[in-house]
N, C-alpha and C positions, 0 to 999 in steps of 0.2 A: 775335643778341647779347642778354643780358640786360637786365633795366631796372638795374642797377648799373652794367654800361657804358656804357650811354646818358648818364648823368649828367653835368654839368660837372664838369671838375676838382673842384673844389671842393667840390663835394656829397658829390663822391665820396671826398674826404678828411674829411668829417663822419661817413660812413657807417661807414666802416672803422675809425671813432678808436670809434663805439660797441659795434662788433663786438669791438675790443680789451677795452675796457673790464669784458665782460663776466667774473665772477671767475673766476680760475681753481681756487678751492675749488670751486665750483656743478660745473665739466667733471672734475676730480679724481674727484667722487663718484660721478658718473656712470659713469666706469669702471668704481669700487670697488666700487660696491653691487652687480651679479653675485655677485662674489666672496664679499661678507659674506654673501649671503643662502646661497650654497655652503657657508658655515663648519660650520654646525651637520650637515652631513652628512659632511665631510671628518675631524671629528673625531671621530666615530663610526668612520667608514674607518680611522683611524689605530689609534684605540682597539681595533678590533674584528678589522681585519685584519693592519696594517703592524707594531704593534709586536709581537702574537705568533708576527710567521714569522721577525721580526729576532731576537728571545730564541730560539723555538724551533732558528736556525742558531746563536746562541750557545753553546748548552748543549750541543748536539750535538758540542762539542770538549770538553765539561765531562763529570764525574762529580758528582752532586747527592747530597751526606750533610747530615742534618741542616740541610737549609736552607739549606748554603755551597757556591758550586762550586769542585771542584778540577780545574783542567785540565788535559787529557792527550791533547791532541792529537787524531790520526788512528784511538786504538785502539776509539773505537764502529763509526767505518767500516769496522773489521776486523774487528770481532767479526761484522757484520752478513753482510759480502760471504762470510766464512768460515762460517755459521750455517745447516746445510742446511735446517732451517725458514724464513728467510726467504728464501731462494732459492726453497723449493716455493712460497714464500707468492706470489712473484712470477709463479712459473709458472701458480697456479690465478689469478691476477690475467689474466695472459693469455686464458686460456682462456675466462674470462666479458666481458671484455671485445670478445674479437670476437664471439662469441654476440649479444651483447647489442647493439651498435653495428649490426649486419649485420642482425640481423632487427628493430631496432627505425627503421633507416635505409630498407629494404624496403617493411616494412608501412606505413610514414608515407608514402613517393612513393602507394603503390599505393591508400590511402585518401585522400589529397590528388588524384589522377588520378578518382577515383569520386564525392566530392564536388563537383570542379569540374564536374560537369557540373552540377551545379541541379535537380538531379531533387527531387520535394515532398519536403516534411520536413528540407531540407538544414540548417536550425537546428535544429531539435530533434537531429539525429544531433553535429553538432558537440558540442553542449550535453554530450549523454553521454557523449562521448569526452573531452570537455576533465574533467570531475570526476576522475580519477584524479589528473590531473596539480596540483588542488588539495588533494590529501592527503597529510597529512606522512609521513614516511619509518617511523615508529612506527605510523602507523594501517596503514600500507598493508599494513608487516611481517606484523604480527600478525596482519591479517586472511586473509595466505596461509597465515600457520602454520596457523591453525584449520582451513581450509580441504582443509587434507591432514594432519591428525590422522588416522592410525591406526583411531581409533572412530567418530569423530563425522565426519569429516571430509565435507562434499557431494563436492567435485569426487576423491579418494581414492576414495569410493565408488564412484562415477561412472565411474574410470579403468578401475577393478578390474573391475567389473561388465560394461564394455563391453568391456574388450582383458582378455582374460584373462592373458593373460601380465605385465601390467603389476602389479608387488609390490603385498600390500595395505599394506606400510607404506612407500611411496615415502618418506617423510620424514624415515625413518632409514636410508636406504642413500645412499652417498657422492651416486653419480652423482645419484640421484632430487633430493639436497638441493640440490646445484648444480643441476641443471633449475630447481627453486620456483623458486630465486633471481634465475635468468635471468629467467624466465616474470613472477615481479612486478616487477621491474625494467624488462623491456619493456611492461606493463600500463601501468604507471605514466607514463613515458616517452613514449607514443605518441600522447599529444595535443600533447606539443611539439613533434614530428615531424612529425606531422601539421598543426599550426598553419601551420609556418613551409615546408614544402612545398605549403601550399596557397595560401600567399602571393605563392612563386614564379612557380606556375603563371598564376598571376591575371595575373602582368606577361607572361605572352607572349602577343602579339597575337593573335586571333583568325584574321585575317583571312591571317594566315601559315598556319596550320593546315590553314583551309580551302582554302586553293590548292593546299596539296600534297595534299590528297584528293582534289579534284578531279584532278590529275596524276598519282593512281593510287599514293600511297603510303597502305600497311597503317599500321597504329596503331602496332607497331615502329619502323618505319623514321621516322615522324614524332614518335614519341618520342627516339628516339637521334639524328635528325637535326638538328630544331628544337629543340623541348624541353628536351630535357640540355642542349644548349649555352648557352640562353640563361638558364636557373635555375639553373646548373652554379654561380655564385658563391653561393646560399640553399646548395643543398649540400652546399658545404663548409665553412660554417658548423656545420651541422647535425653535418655528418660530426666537426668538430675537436669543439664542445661535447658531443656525445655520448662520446665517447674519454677527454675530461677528467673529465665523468662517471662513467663508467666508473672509471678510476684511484682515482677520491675518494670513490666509493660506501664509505660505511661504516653508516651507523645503520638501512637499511632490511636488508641482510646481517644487520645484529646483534639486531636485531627478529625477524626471519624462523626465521633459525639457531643465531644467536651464534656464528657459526662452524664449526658443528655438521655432522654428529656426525662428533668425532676433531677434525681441522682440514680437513675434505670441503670446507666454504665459507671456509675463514679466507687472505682476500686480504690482499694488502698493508696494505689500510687496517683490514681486522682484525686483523691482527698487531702495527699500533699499539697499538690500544687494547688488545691483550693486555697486550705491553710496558707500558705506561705505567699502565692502570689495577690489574691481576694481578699484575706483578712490578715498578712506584713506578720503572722503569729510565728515571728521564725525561732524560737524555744519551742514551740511544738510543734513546728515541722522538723526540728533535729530530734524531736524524742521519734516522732512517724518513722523515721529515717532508719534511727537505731532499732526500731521496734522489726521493721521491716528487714534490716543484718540479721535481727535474730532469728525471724523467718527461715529466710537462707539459710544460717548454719544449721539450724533445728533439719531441713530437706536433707542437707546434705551427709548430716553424720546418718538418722534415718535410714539414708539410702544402701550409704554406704554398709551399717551394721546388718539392713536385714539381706541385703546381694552381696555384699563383699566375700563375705567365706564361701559362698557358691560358686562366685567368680573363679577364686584362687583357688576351689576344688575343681 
């Protein structure tokens, strides 16, 4: 029992009348202040993200002349679905998207598996790998473009010189440009990969590992066995944000590329900013906008329904 129920009646009714007493402004704020101290980040959020995807589904029913919208319905979404440019736009969207998700999903497990073992140096190698993923989307760009210049280019030179067969000017032929793109994309990417698979690993017991070595399981079978299953939720983390990625990639493409050459790199999210910056079409660029949300949700529930129950089994 407490020392409040220990009390005499009595006491115990003096006790309780000060416990009332206390204001109820004083417990008020105490809830509230969280909240306030949230404020100045929520309006930024509003500011920065809510209210331009709420305008950009507005307008996406509008035509914008001079400033004023006139609205007309459903005919950006037709123009678009009917528009075999942004049909390709969506298909070369595809095709980097798994490229890029699959070998950047890949190489993150299999350098998070080499790391976790603690062999010397293991800070310093993280150290080197996490820098890319500190470099904005224009530094990274531009520094792949140079890099496979035609003249100057090191790693161009490099290809040419070592595989003969590989073009000296990979940077102007289609496929070559979509490779860069992939290739800096997963550069970039592969310390968050790597991060958050090495994190996983970290939470599987040890002591599980080693008993099944002891019992004569290969590095496979204790991979697929133990392992995936119990990081299997970091996973698919990795797996849905990388995809979302993918979709929304636009300014390290447009660094790189700009789309280039022809429309070889021009995805979905270049095609926006074709629309929108090149031809002022900003009613459908907020349909692209919306069409590309719906993208994302479609990944994400996807995801979620075919791993989720496996997860939480």
């Amino acid at each position: 029992m407490t020392q409040l129920q220990l009390m005499r009646p009595r006491e115990r009714e003096v006790e309780d009348a000060k416990i009332a007493r206390v204001p109820t402004t004083a417990r008020r704020n105490r809830v509230w202040l969280p909240l306030w101290l949230l404020l100045p980040s929520i309006l930024v959020l509003l500011a920065m993200q809510v209210y331009p995807a709420i305008y950009a589904a507005v307008i996406s029913f509008a035509r914008v002349r001079r400033g004023e919208l006139e609205f007309i319905g459903w005919r950006n979404y037709e123009r678009l679905l009917s528009a075999p440019s942004f049909l390709s736009s969506l298909e070369r969207t595809l095709i980097y998207s798994v490229f890029y998700v699959l070998i950047t999903l890949t190489l993150g497990i299999v350098l998070a598996l080499l790391l976790n073992r603690r062999f010397k140096f293991t800070s310093l190698y993280l150290v080197l790998i996490f820098i890319p993923w500190v470099l904005s989307d224009v530094v990274t760009g531009t520094m792949w473009r140079w890099l496979f210049q035609p003249d100057y280019g090191i790693l161009q030179e490099w290809l040419h010189n070592t595989f003969p067969f590989v073009s000296d000017a990979l940077f102007a032929s289609r496929d070559g440009a979509m490779g860069i793109v992939i290739a800096a994309s997963i550069w970039q990417a592969l310390a968050f990969a790597t991060i958050l698979a090495l994190g996983a690993l970290q939470t599987v017991p040890q002591e599980v590992i080693e008993s099944a070595a002891i019992d004569g399981a290969d590095r496979f079978q204790r991979f697929f066995s133990i392992i995936l299953p119990i990081a299997r939720p970091t996973f698919l983390i990795m797996l849905l944000l990388l995809s979302i990625r993918a979709v929304n990639t636009a300014g390290l493409i447009f660094a790189t590329t700009g789309g280039g050459p022809g429309d070889a790199t021009t995805t979905a999210s270049i095609y926006l900013v074709d629309v929108v910056k090149d031809q002022g079409e900003f009613g459908l660029g907020g349909a692209i906008s919306v069409l590309l949300l719906g993208v994302n949700i479609i990944l994400t529930v996807v995801y979620l329904s075919l791993f989720g129950r496996k997860v939480e089994a």
